[in-house]
N, C-alpha and C positions, 0 to 999 in steps of 0.2 A: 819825371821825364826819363831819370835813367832806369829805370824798373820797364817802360815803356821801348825805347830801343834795346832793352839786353833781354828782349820777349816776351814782355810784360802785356802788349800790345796782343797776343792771340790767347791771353786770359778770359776764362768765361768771366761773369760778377762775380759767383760763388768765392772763385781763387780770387780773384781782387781785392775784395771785401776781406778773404780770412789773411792774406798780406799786410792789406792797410789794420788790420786788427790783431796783429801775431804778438801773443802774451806767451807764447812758447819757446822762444827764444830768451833770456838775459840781454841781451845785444841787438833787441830791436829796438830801443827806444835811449838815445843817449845824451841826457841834459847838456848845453851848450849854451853859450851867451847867442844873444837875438845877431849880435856882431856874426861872429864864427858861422852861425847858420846862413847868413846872407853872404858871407864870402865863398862861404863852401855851393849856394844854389845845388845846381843839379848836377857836378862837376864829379867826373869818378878819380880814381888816386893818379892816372897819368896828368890829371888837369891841375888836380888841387891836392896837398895833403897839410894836418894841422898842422902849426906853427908850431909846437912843441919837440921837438926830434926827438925825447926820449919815449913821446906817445907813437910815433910812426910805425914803429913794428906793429904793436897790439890795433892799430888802427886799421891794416892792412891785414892780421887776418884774421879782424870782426868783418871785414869788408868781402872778403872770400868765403870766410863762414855765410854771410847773407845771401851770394852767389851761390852759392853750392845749395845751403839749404833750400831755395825756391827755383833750382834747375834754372838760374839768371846765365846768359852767356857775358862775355865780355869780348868788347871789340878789342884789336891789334894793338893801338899805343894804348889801354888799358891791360891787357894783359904781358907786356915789353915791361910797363911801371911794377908790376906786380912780382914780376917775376925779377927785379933788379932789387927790389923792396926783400924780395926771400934772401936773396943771396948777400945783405946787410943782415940781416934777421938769425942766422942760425940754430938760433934754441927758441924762437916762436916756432909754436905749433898751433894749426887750423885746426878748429875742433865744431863740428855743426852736426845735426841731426836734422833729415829732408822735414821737409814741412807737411805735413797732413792735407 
């Protein structure tokens, strides 16, 4: 759902398919308890972030690397959370390569 409102939604198949299938990234795919997955749903970091605090930086920007590498927008209190998340963050750096 959030892939879908941050423009996911005027994706042909092709791009959807190589989304749901992206082995080119490190950071698309990231093991979690069945718990975590179900509290997190389809929530972006203004909604939800892990329970972890010393994982929040690096969570926020795998989270912007995903953005960025598939040209995803983000709506207002998602990018307010993102950008308060930077300014805790100081020596995280966003690192992504666009998606093919």
């Amino acid at each position: 759902a959030e892939v879908h409102d941050s423009g996911g939604f005027a994706w042909d198949a092709v791009r959807r398919e190589a989304y749901a299938n992206d082995q080119g990234s490190p950071l698309t795919l990231i093991a979690v308890t069945a718990k975590s997955n179900r509290s997190k749903s389809d929530k972006d970091p203004a909604q939800w972030m892990p329970p972890a605090d010393d994982y929040r930086c690096q969570y926020a920007a795998e989270w912007t690397s995903t953005k960025l590498r598939w040209d995803l927008a983000a709506d207002e209190a998602e990018r307010e959370a993102l950008l308060g998340l930077a300014a805790e963050c100081p020596s995280t750096t966003v690192v992504y390569e666009t998606a093919s």
